[in-house]
C-alpha positions as CSV (number, residue, x, y, z in Angstrom):
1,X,15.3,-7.6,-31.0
2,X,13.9,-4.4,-30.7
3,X,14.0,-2.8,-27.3
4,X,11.4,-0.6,-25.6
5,X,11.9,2.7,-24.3
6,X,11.7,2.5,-20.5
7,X,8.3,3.8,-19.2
8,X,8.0,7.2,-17.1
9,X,7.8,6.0,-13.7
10,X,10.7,3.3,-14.4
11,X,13.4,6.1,-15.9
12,X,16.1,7.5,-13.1
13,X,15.3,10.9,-12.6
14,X,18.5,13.5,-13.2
15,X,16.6,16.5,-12.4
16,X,13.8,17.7,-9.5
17,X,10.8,18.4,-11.7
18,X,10.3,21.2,-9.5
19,X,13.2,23.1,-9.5
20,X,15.1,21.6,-11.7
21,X,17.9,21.2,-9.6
22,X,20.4,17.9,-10.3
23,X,19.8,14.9,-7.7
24,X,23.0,13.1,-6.4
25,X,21.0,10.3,-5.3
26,X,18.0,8.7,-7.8
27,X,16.8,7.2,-4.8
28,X,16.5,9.9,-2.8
29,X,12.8,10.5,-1.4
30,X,12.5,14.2,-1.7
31,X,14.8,16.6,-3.9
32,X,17.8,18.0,-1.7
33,X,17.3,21.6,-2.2
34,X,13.2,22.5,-2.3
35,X,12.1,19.4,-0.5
36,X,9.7,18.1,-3.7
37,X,8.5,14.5,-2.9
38,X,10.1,12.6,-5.6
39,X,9.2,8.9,-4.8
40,X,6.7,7.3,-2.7
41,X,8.1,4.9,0.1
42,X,8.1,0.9,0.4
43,X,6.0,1.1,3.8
44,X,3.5,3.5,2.0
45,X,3.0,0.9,-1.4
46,X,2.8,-1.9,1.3
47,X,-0.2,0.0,3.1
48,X,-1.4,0.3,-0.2
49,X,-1.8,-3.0,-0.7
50,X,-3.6,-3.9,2.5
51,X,-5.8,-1.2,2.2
52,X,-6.8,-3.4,-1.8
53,X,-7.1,-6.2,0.4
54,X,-8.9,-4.8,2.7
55,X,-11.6,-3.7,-0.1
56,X,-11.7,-7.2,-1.2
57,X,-12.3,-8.8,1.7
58,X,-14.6,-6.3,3.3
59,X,-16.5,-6.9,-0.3
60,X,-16.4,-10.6,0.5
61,X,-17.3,-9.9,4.1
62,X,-20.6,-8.2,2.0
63,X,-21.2,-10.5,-0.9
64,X,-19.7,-13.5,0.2
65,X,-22.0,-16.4,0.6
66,X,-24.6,-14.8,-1.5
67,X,-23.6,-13.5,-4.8
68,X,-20.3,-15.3,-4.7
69,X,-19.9,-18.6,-2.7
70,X,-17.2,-19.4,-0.5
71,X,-15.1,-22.1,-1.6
72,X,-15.0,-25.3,0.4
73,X,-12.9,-25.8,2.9
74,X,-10.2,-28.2,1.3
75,X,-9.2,-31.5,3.1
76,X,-11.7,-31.7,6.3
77,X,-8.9,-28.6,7.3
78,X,-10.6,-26.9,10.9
79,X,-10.5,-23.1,11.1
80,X,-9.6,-22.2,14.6
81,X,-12.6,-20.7,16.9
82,X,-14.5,-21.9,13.7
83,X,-15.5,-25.7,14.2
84,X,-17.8,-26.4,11.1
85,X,-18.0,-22.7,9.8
86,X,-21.0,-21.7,8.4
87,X,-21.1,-18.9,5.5
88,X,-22.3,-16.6,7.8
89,X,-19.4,-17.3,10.2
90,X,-17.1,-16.8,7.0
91,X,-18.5,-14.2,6.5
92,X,-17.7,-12.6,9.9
93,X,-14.5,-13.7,9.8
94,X,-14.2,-11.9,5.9
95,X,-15.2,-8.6,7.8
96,X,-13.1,-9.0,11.5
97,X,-9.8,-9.4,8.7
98,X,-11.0,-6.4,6.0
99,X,-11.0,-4.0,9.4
100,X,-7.8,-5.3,10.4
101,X,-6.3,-5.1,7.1
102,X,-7.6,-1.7,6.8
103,X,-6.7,-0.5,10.1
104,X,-2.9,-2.2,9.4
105,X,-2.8,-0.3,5.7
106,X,-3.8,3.2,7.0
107,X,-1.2,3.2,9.4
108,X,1.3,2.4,7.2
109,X,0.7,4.5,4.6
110,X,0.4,7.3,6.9
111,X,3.9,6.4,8.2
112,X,5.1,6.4,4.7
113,X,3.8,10.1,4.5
114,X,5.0,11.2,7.9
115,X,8.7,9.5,6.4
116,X,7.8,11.9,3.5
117,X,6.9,14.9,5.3
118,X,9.8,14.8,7.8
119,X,12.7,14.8,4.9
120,X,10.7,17.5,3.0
121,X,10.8,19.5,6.3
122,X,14.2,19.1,7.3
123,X,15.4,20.1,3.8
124,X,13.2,23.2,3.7
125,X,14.8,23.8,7.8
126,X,18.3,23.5,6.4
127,X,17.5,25.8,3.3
128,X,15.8,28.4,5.4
């Protein structure tokens, strides 16, 4: 079977693209000796995420009830503070959890770039 080469983002990196320098670590976040973000943190893909989920559920928050229905409620289930919920209550709810998830997603992606931006600092402090 023929095998694939392995894509860009998936190789392990040898070399800092930016000075070219050899990494000890292929997990490392930033490069050892010019502090070049090499890698993006977990925390920051997770806020990612919830920011996505936050678009789709602010857009449901929008359009839902309207343009795209919301599905039914599946075994006479109760949503709690929500007896019987109405699509415009649904549609409340859809935008309360898109600001939440958006609030919850900007905070952690801007602790994955604080993580980021400390290393890269201390490296550049040590090297100065």
């Amino acid at each position: 079977m023929v095998r694939l080469p392995t894509p860009p983002w998936a190789r392990r990196r040898e070399r800092c693209p930016n000075c070219l320098a050899k990494l000890p670590d292929d997990r490392a976040l930033v490069c050892d000796v010019c502090g070049y973000q090499l890698r993006v943190p977990r925390i920051a893909l997770a806020g990612l995420v919830l920011i996505g989920g936050a678009v789709g559920a602010l857009f449901m928050g929008v359009f839902g009830g309207d343009i795209i229905p919301f599905p039914g409620i599946p075994f006479g289930l109760k949503i709690p503070f929500l007896e019987h919920p109405t699509p415009a209550d649904l549609r409340a709810l859809s935008l309360w959890v898109g600001g939440g998830f958006l609030v919850a997603g900007s905070a952690l992606a801007y602790a994955g770039a604080y993580a980021v931006r400390r290393k890269g600092e201390r490296v550049l402090a040590r090297g100065a």
